[in-house]
C-alpha positions as CSV (number, residue, x, y, z in Angstrom):
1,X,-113.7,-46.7,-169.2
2,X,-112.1,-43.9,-166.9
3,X,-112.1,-40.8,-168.4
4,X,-109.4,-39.1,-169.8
5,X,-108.3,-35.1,-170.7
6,X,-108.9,-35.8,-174.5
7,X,-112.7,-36.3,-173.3
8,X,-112.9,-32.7,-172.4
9,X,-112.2,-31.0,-175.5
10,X,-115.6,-30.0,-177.4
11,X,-116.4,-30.0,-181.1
12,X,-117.1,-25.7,-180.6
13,X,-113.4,-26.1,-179.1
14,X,-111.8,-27.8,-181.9
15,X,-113.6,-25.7,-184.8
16,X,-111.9,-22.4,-182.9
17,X,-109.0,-24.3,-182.8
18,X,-109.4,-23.9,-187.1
19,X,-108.2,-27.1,-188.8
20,X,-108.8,-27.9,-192.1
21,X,-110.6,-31.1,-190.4
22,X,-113.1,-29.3,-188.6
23,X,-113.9,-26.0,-190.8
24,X,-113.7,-27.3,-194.3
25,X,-118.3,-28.5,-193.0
26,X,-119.3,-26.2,-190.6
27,X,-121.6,-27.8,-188.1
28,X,-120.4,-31.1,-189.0
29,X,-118.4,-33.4,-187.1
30,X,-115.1,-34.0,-189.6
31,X,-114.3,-37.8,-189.1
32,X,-112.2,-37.6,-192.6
33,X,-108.6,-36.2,-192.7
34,X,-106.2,-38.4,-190.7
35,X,-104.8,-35.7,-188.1
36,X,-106.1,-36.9,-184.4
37,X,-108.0,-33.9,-182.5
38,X,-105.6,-34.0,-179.3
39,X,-103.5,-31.3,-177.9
40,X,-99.4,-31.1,-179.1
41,X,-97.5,-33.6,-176.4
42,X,-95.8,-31.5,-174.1
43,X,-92.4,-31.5,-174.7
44,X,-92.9,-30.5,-178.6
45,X,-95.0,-27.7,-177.2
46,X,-92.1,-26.2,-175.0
47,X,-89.6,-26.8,-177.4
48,X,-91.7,-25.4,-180.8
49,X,-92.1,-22.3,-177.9
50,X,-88.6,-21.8,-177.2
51,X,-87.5,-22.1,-181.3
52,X,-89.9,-19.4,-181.7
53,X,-88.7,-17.2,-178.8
54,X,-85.4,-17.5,-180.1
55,X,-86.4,-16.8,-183.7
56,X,-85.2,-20.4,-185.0
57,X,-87.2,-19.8,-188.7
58,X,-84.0,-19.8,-190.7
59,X,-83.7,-22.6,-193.3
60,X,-82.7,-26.0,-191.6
61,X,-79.6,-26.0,-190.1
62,X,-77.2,-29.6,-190.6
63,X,-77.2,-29.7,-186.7
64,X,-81.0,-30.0,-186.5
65,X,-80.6,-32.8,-189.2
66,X,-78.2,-35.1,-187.2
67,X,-80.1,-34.7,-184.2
68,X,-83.2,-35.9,-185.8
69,X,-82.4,-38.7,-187.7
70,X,-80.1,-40.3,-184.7
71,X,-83.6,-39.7,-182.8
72,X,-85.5,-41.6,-185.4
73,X,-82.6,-44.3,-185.4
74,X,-83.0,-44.5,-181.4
75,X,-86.5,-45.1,-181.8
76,X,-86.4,-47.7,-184.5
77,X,-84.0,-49.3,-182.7
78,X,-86.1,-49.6,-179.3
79,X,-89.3,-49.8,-181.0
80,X,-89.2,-52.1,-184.5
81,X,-85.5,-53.9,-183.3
82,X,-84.8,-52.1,-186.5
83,X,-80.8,-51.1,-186.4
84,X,-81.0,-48.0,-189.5
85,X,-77.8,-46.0,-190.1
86,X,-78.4,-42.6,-189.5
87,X,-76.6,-41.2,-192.2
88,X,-79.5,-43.4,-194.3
89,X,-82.1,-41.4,-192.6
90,X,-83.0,-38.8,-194.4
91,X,-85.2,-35.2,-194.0
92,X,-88.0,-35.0,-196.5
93,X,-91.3,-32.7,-196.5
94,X,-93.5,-35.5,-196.5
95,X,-94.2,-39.2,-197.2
96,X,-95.5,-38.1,-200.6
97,X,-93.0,-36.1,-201.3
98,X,-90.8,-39.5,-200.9
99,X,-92.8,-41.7,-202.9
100,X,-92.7,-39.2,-206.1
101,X,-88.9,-39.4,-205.8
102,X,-88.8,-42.8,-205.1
103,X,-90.9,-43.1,-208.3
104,X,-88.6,-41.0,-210.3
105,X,-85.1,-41.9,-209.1
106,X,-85.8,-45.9,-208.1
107,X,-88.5,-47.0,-210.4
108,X,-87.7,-48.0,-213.8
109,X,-88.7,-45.2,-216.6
110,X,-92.0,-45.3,-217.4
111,X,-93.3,-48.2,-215.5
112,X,-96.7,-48.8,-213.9
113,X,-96.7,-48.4,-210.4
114,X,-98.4,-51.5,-208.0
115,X,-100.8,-50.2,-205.6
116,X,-103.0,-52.4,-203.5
117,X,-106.4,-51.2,-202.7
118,X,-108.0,-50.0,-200.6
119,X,-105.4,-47.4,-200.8
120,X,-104.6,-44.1,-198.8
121,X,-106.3,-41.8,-201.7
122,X,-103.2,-39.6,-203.1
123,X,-101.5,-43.2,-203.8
124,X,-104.1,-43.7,-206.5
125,X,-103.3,-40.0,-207.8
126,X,-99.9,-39.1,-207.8
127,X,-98.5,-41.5,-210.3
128,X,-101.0,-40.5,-212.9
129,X,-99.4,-36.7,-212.1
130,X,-96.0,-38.8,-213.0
131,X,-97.5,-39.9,-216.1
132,X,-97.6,-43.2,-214.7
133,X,-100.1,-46.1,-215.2
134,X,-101.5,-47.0,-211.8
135,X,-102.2,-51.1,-211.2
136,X,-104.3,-51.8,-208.6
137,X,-104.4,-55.0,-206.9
138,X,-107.0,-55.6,-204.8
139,X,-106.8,-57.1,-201.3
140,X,-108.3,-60.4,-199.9
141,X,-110.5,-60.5,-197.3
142,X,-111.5,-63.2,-195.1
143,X,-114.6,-64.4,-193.5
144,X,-114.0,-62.3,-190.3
145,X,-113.2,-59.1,-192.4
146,X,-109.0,-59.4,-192.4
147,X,-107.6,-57.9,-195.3
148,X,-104.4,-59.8,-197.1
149,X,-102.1,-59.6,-199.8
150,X,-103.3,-61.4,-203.1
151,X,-100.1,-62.8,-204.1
152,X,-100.9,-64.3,-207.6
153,X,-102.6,-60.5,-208.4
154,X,-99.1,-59.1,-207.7
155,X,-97.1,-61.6,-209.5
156,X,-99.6,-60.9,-212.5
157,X,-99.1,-57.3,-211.4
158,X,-95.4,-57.3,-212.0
159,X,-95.8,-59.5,-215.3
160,X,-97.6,-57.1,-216.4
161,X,-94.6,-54.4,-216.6
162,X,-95.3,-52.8,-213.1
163,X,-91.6,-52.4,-210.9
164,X,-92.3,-50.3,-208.0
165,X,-95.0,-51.9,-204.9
166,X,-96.3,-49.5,-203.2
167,X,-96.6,-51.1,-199.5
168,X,-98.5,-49.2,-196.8
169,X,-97.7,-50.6,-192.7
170,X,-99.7,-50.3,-190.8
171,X,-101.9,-50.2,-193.8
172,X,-104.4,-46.9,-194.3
173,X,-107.2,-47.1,-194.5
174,X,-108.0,-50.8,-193.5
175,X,-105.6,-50.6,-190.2
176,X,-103.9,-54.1,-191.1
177,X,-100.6,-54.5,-189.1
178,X,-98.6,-56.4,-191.5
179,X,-97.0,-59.9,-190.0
180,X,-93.8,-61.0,-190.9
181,X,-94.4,-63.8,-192.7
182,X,-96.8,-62.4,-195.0
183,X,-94.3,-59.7,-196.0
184,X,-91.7,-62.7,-196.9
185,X,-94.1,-64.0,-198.6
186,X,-94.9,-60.4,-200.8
187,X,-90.9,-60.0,-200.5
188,X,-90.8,-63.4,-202.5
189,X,-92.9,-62.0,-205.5
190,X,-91.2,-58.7,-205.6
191,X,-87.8,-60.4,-205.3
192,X,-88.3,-63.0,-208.2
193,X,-89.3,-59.8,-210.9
194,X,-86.7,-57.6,-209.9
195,X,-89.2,-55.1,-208.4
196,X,-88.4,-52.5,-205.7
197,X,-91.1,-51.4,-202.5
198,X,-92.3,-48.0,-201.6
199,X,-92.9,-48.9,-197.6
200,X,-95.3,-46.7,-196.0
201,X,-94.7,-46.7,-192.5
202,X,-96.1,-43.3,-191.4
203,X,-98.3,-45.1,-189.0
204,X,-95.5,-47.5,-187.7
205,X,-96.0,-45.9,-184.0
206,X,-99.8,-46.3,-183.4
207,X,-100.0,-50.3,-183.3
208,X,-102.2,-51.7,-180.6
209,X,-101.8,-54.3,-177.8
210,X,-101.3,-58.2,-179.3
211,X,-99.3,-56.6,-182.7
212,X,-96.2,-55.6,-183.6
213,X,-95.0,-53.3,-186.5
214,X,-91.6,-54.9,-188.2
215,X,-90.6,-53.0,-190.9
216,X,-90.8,-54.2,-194.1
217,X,-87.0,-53.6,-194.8
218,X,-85.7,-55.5,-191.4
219,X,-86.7,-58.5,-192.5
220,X,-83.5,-59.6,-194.6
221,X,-80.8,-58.4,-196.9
222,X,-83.5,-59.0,-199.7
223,X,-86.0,-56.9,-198.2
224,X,-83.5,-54.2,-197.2
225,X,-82.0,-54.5,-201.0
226,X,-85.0,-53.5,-203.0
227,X,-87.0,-51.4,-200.5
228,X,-87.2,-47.3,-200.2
229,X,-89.2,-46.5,-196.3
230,X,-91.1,-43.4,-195.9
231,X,-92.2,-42.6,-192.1
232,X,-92.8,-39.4,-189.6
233,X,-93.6,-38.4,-186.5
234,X,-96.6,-36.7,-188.3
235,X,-99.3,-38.8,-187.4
236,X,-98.2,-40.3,-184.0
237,X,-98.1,-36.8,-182.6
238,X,-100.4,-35.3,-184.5
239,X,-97.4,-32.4,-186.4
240,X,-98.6,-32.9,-190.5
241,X,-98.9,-29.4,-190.9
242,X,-95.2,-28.8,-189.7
243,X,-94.0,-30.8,-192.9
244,X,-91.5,-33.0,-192.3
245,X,-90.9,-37.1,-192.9
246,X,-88.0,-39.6,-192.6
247,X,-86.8,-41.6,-196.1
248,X,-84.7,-44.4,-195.1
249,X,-82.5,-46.0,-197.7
250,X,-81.5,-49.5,-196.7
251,X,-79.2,-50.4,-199.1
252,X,-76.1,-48.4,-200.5
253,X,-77.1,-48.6,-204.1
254,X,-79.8,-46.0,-203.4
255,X,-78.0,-44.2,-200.7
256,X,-75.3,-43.4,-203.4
257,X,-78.5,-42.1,-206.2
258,X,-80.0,-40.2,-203.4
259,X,-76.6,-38.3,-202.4
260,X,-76.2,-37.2,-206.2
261,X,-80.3,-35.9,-206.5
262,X,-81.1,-35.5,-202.8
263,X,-80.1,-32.5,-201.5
264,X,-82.7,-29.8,-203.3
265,X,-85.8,-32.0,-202.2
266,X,-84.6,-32.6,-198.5
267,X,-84.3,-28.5,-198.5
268,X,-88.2,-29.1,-198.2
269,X,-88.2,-30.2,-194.5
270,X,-89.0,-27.4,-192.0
271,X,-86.9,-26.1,-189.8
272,X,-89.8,-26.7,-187.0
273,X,-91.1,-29.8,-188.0
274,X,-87.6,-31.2,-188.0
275,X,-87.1,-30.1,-184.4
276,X,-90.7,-31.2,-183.6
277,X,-89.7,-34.9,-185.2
278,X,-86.9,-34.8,-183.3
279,X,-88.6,-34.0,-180.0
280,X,-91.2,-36.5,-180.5
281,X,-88.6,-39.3,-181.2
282,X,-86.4,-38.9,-178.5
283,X,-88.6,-37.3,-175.6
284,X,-92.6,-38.1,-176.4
285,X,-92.8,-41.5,-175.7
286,X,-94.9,-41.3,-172.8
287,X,-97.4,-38.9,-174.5
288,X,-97.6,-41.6,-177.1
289,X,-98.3,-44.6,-175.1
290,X,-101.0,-42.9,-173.4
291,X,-102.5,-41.8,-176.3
292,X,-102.4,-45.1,-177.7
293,X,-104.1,-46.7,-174.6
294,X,-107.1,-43.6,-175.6
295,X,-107.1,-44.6,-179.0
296,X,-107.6,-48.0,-178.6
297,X,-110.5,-47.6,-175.9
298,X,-112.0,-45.8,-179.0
299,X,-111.4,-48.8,-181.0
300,X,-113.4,-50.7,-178.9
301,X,-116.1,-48.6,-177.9
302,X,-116.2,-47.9,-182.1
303,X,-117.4,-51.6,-182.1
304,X,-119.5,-51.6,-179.0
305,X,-121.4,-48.9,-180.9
306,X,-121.9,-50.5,-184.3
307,X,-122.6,-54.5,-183.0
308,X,-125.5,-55.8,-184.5
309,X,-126.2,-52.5,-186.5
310,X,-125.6,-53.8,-190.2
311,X,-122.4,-51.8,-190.6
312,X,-119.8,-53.9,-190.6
313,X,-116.7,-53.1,-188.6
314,X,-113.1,-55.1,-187.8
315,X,-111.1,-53.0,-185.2
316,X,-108.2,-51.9,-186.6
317,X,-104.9,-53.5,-185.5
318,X,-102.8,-50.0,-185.9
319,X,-103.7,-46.7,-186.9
320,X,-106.7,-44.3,-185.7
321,X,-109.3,-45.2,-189.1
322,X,-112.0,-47.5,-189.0
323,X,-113.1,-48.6,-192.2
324,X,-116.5,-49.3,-191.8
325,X,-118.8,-52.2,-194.4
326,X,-121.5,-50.6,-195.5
327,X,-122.4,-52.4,-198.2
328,X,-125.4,-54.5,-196.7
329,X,-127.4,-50.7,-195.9
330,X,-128.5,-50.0,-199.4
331,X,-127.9,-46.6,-199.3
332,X,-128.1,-44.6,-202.0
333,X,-124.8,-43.9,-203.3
334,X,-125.2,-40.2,-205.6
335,X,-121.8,-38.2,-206.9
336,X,-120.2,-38.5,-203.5
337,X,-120.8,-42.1,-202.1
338,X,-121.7,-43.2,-199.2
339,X,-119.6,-40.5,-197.5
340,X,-122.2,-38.1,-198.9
341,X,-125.1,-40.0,-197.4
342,X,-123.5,-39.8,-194.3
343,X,-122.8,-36.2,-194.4
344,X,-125.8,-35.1,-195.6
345,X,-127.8,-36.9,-193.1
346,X,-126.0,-37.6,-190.3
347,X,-123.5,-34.3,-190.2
348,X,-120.5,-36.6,-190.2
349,X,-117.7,-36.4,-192.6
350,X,-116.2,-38.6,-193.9
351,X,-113.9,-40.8,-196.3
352,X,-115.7,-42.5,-199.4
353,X,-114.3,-45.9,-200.2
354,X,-114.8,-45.3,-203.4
355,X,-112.2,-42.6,-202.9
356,X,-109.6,-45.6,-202.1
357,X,-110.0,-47.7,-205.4
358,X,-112.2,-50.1,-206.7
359,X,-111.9,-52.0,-204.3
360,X,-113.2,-49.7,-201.3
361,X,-116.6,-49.5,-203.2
362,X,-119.5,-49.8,-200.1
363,X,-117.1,-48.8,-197.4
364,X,-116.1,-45.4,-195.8
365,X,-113.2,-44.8,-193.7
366,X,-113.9,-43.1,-190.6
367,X,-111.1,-41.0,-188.4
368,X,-111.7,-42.2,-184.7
369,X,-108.4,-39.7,-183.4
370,X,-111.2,-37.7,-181.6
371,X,-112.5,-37.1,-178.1
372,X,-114.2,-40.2,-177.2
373,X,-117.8,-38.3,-176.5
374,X,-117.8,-37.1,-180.3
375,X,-117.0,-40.1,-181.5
376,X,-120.1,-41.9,-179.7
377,X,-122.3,-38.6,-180.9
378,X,-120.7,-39.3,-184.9
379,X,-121.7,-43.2,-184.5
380,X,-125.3,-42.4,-183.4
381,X,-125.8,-39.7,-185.7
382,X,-125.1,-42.1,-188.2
383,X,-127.3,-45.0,-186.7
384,X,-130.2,-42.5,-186.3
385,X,-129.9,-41.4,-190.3
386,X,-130.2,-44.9,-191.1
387,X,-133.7,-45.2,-189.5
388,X,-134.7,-42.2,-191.7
């Protein structure tokens, strides 16, 4: 593989740098929070640099709004096929931030919420902070490691007084790029109880050559009818700790409930993160498919490393996390999983699967956004503890 500026950057580098990622374990190599390593693209840099210069830190103006979400709607529109109203798009802190008010405003009162597993780890937490019952559904998964939807666990899901799916596409931690028809198919369960759908699409722009990301909402009027879709630039440029995500309402019933409640909770959005979003839609393509081409030479060299080692490993099909089978090592577990096995011995952090339902029990979840030479030292580290 030719190498490549990301390769450059050192682990001493990125602990001066001082994200939570790399200072929360000194000395270790942080594989767990889902932020990628690399530097800002360039054109966010100069313009985050010129809003500063010019003292932009006032509360978000409307302008900065409209030029964001008509970004975002560009962007769908070349990337998904995905034709959103950009009046439908709108500011939001976060993804999370979306699905509590999607809980509260277009759930019914008091219902469990439906959560897959393995799930992204504040999923399993924030409806309990709602008072709400989490049900979680575990996935399928095939002989080669592909995880799938267990359609008769959410039909017994929904029977059993759950109304809001929480969907996550491309899925975290697992990496599963959702297809259409398996969506239909999930769209056909939700329909037939009068459910709705949290999408998680925060991930939509890192999918990987041979898939596609549709959003869950394009596929019909049904989909579209019943379906709240949380996304950002956050994760595709690496901006989560400028706070700001896109909630797009598909359908007018919820656009008209949102314009009543809305307007306090997209206040949240920063003023910089909204122009960084913006920035990223509209002029950091490039800087995204390169990074994408790195990211999946990590992918793949992430499995040359682990063949034949006992840890079992299916390339993910979008995202930067590998979730990574452990449960054929017979390690001991203790307070902190496997993750603390890992940690302990290895100076590698990273996710438990434990962390990510019941279902994630003998996994860990391993952040591969990082220079490619750490990421071969965090895979031998681990090999070489496991000959301890």
């Amino acid at each position: 593989m030719n190498a490549h500026a990301f390769d450059s950057l050192t682990a001493d580098r990125l602990r001066e740098n001082g994200s939570l990622k790399w200072t929360a374990f000194p000395g270790k190599i942080g594989a767990w929070v889902a932020e990628m390593d690399f530097p800002v693209a360039p054109p966010i840099a100069a313009a985050l640099h010129d809003a500063v210069d010019r003292s932009m830190l006032g509360y978000l103006p409307t302008s900065l709004v409209a030029g964001m979400v008509d970004a975002y709607a560009s962007f769908a529109a070349d990337r998904y096929a995905w034709k959103v109203d950009p009046e439908r798009v709108r500011p939001m802190p976060d993804v999370l931030t979306a699905l509590e008010h999607t809980i509260t405003h277009f759930s019914r009162p008091g219902s469990p919420v439906i959560l897959p597993t393995p799930a992204y780890m504040p999923f399993l937490t924030l409806p309990g902070e709602m008072r709400r019952e989490v049900i979680q559904v575990p996935m399928l998964r095939d002989a080669d490691g592909r995880y799938g939807y267990d359609l008769d666990a959410l039909d017994a899901a929904f029977r059993a007084g759950g109304h809001l799916l929480v969907l996550c596409n491309p899925h975290n931690p697992i990496g599963r790029v959702l297809e259409p028809d398996e969506m239909l198919a999930v769209a056909e369960v939700v329909d037939r109880h009068g459910g709705r759908v949290f999408s998680d699409e925060i991930h939509a722009p890192l999918v990987y050559p041979g898939r596609r990301h549709v959003p869950y909402a394009s596929l019909n009027e049904t989909t579209a009818g019943h379906t709240v879709t949380a996304t950002s630039a956050s994760k595709a440029w690496n901006l989560p700790g400028l706070k700001c995500a896109q909630m797009v309402l598909s359908n007018e019933a919820d656009a008209k409930i949102w314009h009543e409640v809305g307007e306090r909770v997209e206040e949240g959005a920063s003023t910089l993160g909204v122009l960084a979003n913006r920035v990223a839609y509209a002029e950091g393509r490039d800087w995204l498919d390169d990074t994408i081409g790195y990211l999946y030479g990590n992918v793949t060299r992430l499995g040359e490393l682990l063949d034949g080692t006992g840890i079992g490993y299916r390339a993910p099909e979008g995202t930067y996390l590998a979730w990574l089978d452990c449960r054929g090592l017979d390690l001991p577990g203790g307070a902190d999983g496997i993750a603390g096995y890992f940690r302990e011995h290895a100076d590698v952090v990273l996710v438990d699967g434990g962390q990510c339902g019941g279902a994630g029990h003998g996994f860990v979840r391993l952040n591969a956004g990082m220079p490619r030479p750490i990421l071969e030292q965090a895979a031998a580290r681990m090999l070489e503890s496991l000959d301890r």
